[in-house]
SEROVEX-226132 format. One record per residue (C-alpha): y, x, z; residue in one letter. Coordinates in steps of 0.5 Angstrom, whole numbers, padded with zeros to 4 digits, always signed. Each point is the difference from the previous one (the first is absolute). Layout:
# SEROVEX-226132
YXZA
...
END
This chain:
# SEROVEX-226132
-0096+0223+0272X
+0000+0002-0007X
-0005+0005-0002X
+0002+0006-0004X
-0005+0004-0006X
+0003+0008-0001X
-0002+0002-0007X
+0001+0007-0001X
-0004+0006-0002X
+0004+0005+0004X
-0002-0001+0007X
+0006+0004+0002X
+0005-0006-0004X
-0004-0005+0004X
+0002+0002+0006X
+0007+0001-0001X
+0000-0007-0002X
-0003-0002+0007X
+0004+0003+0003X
+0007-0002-0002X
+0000-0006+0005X
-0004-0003+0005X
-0004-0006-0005X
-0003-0004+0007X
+0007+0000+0003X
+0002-0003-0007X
-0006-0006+0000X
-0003+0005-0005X
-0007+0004+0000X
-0003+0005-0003X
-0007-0002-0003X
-0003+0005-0003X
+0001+0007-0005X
-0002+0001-0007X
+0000+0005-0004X
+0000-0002-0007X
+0000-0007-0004X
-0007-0002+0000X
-0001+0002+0008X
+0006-0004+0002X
-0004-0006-0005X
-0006+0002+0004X
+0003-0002+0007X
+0005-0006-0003X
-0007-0003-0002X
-0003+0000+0007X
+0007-0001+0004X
+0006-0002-0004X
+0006+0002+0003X
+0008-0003+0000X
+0003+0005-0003X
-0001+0006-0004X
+0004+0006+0000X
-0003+0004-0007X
+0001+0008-0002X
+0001-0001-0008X
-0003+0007-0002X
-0007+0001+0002X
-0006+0002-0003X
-0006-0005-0003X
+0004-0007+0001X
+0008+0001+0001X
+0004-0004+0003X
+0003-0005-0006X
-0008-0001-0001X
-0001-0001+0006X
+0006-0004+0001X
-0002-0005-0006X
-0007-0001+0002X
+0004-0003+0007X
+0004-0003-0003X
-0006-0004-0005X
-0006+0000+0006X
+0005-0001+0006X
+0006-0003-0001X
+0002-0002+0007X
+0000+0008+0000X
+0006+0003+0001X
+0002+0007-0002X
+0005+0005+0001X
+0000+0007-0006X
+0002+0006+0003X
+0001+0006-0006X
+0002+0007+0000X
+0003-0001-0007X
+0004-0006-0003X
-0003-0002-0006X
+0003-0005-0003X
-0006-0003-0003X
-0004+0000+0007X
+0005-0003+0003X
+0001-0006-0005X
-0008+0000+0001X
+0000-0001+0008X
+0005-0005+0000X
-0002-0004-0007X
-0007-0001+0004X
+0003-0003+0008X
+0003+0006+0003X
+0004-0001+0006X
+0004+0008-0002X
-0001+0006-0004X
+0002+0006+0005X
+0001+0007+0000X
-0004+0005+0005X
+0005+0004+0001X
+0006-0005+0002X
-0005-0005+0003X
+0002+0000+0008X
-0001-0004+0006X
+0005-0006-0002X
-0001+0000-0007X
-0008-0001+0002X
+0001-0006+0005X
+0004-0003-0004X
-0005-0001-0005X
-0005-0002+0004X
+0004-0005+0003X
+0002-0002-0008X
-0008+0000-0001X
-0001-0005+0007X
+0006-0004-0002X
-0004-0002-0007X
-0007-0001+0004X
+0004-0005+0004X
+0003-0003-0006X
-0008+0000-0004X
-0003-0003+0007X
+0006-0006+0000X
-0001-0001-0008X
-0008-0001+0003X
+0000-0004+0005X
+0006-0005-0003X
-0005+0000-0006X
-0006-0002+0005X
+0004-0005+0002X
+0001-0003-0006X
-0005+0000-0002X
-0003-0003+0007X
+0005-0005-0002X
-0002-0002-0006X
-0008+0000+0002X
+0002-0005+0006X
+0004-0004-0006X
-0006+0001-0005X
+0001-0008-0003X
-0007+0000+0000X
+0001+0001+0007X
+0004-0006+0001X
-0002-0004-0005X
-0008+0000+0005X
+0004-0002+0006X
+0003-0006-0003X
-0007-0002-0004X
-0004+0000+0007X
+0006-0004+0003X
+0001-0006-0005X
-0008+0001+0000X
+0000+0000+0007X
-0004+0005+0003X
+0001+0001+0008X
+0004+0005+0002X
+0004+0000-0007X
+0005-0003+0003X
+0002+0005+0006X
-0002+0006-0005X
+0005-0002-0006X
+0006-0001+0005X
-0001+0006+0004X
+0000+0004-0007X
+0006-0003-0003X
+0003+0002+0007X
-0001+0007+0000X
+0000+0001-0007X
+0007-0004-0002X
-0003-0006-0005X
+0004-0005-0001X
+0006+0003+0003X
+0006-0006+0002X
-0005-0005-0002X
+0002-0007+0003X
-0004-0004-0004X
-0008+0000-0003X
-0003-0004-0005X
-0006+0001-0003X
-0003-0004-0008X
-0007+0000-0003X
-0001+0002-0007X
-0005-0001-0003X
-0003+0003-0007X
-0002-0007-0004X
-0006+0003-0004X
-0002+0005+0004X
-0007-0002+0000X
-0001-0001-0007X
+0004+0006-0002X
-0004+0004+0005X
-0008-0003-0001X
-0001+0006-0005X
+0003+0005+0003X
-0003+0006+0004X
+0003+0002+0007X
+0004+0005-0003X
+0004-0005-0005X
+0000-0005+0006X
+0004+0005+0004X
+0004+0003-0006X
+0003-0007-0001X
+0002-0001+0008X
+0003+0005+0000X
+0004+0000-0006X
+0002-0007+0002X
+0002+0003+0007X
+0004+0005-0004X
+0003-0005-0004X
+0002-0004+0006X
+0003+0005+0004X
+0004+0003-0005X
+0003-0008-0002X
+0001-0001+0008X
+0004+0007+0001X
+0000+0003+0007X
-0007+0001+0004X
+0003+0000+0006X
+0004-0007-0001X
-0006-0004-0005X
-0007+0003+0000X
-0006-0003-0004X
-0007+0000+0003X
-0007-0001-0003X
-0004-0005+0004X
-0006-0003-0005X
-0002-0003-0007X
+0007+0001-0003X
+0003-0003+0007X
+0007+0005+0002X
+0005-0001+0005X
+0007+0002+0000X
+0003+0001+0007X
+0008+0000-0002X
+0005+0002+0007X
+0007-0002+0000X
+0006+0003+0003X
+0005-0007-0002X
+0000-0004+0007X
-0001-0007-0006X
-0006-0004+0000X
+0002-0002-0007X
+0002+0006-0002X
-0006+0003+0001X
-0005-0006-0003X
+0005+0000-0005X
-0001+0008-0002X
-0007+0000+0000X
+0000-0006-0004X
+0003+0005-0005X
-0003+0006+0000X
-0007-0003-0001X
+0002-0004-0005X
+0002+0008-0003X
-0007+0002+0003X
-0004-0006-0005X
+0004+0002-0006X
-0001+0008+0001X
-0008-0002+0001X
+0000-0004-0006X
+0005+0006-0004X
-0004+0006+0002X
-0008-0003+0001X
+0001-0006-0004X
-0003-0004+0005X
+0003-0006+0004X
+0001-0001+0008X
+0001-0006+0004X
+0003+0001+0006X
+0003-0003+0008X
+0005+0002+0004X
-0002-0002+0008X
+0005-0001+0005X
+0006+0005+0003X
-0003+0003+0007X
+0003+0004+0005X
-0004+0006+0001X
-0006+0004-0003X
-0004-0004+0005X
+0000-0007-0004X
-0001+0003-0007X
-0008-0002+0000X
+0004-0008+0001X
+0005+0002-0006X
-0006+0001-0004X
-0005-0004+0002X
+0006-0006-0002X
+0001+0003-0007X
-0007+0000-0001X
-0001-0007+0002X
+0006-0003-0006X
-0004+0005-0005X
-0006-0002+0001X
+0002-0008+0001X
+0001-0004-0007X
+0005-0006-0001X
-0003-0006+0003X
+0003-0005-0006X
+0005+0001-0006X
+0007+0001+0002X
+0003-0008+0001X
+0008+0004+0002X
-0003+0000+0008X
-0002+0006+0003X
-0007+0002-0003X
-0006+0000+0005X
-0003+0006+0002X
-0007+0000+0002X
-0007+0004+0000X
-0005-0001-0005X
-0006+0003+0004X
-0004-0006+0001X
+0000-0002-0007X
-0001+0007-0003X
-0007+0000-0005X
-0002+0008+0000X
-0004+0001-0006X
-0003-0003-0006X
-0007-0006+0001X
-0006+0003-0003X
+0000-0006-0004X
+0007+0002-0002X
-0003+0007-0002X
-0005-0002-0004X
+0004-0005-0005X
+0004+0005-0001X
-0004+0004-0003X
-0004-0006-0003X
+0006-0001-0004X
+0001+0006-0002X
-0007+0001-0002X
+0000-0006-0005X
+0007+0001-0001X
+0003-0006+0002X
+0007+0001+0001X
+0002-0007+0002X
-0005+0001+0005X
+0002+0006+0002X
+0008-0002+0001X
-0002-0007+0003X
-0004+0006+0006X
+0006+0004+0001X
+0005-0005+0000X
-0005-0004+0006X
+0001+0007+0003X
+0007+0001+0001X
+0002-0008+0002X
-0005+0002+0007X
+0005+0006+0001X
+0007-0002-0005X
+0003-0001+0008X
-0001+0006+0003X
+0004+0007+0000X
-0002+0004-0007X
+0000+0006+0005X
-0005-0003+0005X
-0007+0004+0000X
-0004-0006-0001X
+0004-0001-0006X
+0000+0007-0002X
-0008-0001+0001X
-0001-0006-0004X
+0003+0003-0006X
-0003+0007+0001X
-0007-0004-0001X
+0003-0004-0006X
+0002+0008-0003X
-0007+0002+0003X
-0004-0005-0005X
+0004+0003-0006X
-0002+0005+0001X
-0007-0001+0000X
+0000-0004-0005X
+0003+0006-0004X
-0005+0005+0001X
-0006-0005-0001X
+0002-0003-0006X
+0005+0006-0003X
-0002+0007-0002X
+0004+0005+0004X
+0002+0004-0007X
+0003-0008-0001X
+0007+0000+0000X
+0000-0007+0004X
+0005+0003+0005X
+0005+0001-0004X
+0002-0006-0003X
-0001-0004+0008X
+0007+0000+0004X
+0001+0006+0004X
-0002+0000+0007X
+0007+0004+0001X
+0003-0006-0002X
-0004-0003+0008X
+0005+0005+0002X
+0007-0005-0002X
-0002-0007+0002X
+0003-0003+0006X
-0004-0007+0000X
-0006-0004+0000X
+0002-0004-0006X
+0001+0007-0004X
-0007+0003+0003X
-0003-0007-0003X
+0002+0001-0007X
-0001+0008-0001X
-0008-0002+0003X
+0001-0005-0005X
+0002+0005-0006X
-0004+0006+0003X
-0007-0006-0001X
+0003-0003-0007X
+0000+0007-0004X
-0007+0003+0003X
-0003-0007-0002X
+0005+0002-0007X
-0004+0007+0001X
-0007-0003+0001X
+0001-0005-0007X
+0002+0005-0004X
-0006+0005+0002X
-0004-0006-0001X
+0002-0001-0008X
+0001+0008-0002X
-0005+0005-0003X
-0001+0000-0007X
+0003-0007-0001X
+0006-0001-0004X
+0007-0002+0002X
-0002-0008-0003X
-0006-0001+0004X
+0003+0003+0006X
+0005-0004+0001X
-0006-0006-0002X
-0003+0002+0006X
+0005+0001+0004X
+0002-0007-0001X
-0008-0002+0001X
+0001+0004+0007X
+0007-0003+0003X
-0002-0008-0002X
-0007+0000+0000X
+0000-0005+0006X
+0003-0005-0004X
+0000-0003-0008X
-0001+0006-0004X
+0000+0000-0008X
+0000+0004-0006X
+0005-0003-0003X
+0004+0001+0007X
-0001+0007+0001X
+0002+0002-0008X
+0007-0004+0000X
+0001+0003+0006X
-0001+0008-0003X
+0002-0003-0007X
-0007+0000-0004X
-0003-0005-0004X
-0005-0002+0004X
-0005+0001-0006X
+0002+0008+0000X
-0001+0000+0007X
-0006-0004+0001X
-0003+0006-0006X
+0003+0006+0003X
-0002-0002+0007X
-0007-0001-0002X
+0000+0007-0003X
+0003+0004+0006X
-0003-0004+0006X
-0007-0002-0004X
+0001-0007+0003X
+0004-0006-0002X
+0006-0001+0003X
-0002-0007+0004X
-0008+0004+0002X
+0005+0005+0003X
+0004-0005+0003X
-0007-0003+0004X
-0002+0007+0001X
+0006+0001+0004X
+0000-0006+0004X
-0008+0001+0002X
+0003+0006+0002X
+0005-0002+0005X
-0005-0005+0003X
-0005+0004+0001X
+0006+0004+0004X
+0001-0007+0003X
-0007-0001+0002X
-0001+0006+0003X
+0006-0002+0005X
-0003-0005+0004X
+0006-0003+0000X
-0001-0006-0005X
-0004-0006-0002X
-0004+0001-0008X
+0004-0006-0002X
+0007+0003+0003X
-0002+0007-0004X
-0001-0003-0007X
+0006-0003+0001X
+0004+0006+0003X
-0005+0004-0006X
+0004-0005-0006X
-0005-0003-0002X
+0002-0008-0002X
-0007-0003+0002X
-0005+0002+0006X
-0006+0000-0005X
+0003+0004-0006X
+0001+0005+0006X
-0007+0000+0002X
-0002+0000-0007X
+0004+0006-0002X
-0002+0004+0007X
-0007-0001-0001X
+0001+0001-0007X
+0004+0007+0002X
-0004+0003+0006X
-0007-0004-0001X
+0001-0003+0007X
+0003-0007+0002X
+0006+0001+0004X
-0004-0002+0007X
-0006+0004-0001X
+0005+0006-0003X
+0003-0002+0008X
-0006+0001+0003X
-0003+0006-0003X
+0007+0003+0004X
-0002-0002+0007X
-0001-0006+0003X
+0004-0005-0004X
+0006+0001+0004X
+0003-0005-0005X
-0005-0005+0000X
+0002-0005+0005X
+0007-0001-0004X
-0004-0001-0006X
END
């Protein structure tokens, strides 16, 4: 039943509208009676009507007032205008603001009123319509949510109990996958994920998940016959559903769109991907299989080179190390100390030959060259002021991002590593030196460790050694041999300290030609001999190598 609002301030014009036809008996009813505009807005407010029927003269608020005020508070009103005059201006104004009529009082009969009420109910039915299909949609589009679907596949390939049944009774009832003959599921994962994420907040983390899903999802097409999902650590998994009956048809296009995904990933983000199809399954029942064997071939490595036979595939879990030794940490930071980047190549390379089998993206190499960055990066804010623009002229930890294979992580680390240690020598000969004598001690820094002569380092500048030896001794207060020793004493000081070396190993590794002109030169510069120098740190840790 439709309930009717009469809105007239002549009591007897109200009758005469309520009784030209039997409301009750049409499936209308009158409501309620008011006698100005600012009454009627009064009683919409506490029970809005259907319909409105409205006198458009009367006092305090008339009927376009009241009619435009509907029409701003109450659009699902809809109002019927009653006149006794027919003023152009008013009957434009009540049908600009959604008036169902525009009707003269004294032509007004039974039929004419009937008819508009049932016009009025036919766009209330045509208004709920509108709702209930937009509900739906959106009801829909809820239950589609790519969120939603992408939960259900990440808990199945995950294999959370229940997920199955879960997935497939969704799919059912909201029409996933429809025609679907075939699946198949890959994994992909984001090579340098933990290295581009070790610095980054939560919220960084998150921003580039879900700009990697955009990316992929936008590359894969439909969400309803390729979906990608998130699992963990820069892993995702891409379900495909095929339509075409051929088991190789269906590899053969999946092959094809993740090679279109990798090349999307690395155009858009400027990050590279590996990825593994599994096999072609029957039914959403067997994904988590589907995954579990592309998994398994992502995270398997080429057992030997290819020899023109089919390349062995196996598991490298039993060889894997999982992190730097404590030896290996502390020599990294030895040889940086005391500038050794001979030593300091050897260390990083030693590093990668335990790993070069392993896949790039595998989390126990990702760890590995974490650590190696993390102890950059502490050398730097030891020895580097941050006002320094060291970072600037090191590679770009965004360049992590583009390499897909252990040889080239080797060789970024290794660079990363020469151009701090550059950084390092440079901080050590600048200040108040000129150019001349800090490329001399430059010079001193990177060849210490072995013949080092004034006569070497002025050929290699372009002096005569005697101008150098003079401007050397001017700018530094020292000759160019005593700061050679000086540097040297320098370094085994460092050495001793690292327990890791005989007294007669460090003179050597120092630079020094002899071990008692070490023991000279060392007690001379620090008035202790170099084993009571080591015993004043201690214990002696060294004293049993020496």
């Amino acid at each position: 039943m439709y309930q009717v609002l009469l809105v007239d301030d002549e009591p007897l014009a109200r009758s005469d509208v309520g009784m030209l036809v039997d409301f009750r008996k049409h499936g209308f009813e009158i409501c309620g009676e008011a006698h100005n505009g600012l009454m009627a807005l009064a009683m919409i407010e506490q029970s809005p009507p259907h319909i409105a029927i409205i006198d458009v003269n009367m006092p305090e608020m008339n009927g376009v007032e009241l009619n435009r005020t509907i029409k701003e508070r109450y659009p699902a009103i809809k109002t019927i205008m009653l006149s006794s005059f027919d003023d152009y201006d008013y009957v434009r104004d009540c049908l600009k603001n959604g008036s169902i009529d525009y009707l003269l009082k004294h032509r007004l009969d039974g039929a004419t009123l009937i008819g508009m009420l049932n016009k009025a109910a036919l766009e209330l039915r045509q208004d709920d319509q509108i709702l209930e299909n937009l509900s739906a949609q959106k009801a829909i589009a809820e239950r589609m949510n790519p969120v939603l679907i992408r939960g259900y596949i990440a808990d199945l390939v995950k294999g959370k109990p229940g997920s199955v049944q879960e997935f497939e009774a969704f799919a059912r009832k909201n029409g996933l996958y429809p025609q679907t003959i075939r699946y198949a599921a890959a994994s992909v994962q984001i090579v340098p994920f933990l290295l581009l994420t070790q610095s980054y907040s939560d919220m960084q983390t998150n921003r580039l998940v879900q700009q990697a899903i955009e990316v992929m999802q936008q590359s894969l097409g439909d969400v309803q016959e390729r979906t990608v999902a998130y699992l963990e650590n820069g892993r995702l998994v891409v379900v495909f559903a095929f339509k075409e009956r051929s088991e190789h048809v269906a590899i053969s296009e999946a092959g094809r769109m993740m090679s279109k995904l990798s090349h999307a990933l690395e155009l858009f983000l400027n990050v590279k991907c590996v990825y593994a199809v599994g096999h072609v399954c029957h039914s959403l029942s067997q994904l988590e299989e589907s995954y579990v064997s592309a998994e398994r071939k992502l995270d398997s490595y080429p057992a030997a080179e290819p020899t023109g036979q089919a390349t062995e595939w196996r598991s490298v879990e039993h060889s894997k190390r999982v992190s730097l030794t404590i030896e290996e940490q502390k020599q990294l930071l030895l040889s940086i100390e005391i500038l050794d980047q001979e030593g300091m190549h050897r260390l990083i390379a030693s590093v990668f030959d335990s790993i070069r089998e392993q896949p790039v993206h595998s989390h126990s190499v990702q760890m590995i060259i974490s650590e190696l960055l993390h102890i950059g990066d502490k050398a730097l804010k030891k020895w580097m002021s941050q006002a320094d623009s060291a970072m600037d002229s090191l590679p770009a930890r965004s360049e992590l991002g583009r390499l897909d294979s252990v040889g080239e992580m080797e060789q970024w680390l290794q660079d990363f590593y020469a151009g701090l240690l550059k950084r390092l020598k440079e901080k050590h000969a600048g200040g108040a030196y000129s150019r001349h004598v800090s490329q001399a001690i430059i010079f001193i820094l990177e060849r210490y460790s072995g013949i080092v002569t004034l006569e070497l380092a002025a050929g290699a500048i372009g002096l005569n050694p005697s101008y150098l030896s003079r401007i050397f001794k001017e700018e530094t207060q020292s000759t160019f041999s005593e700061y050679v020793n000086r540097v040297r004493i320098d370094a085994a000081q460092k050495l001793l300290g690292s327990g890791q070396y005989s007294i007669k190993q460090i003179s050597n590794l120092a630079g020094f030609a002899t071990y008692n002109y070490f023991f000279k030169v060392f007690k001379e510069m620090t008035g202790a001999t170099p084993q009571a120098y080591l015993n004043g740190l201690g214990g002696g840790r060294a004293a049993a190598k020496s």
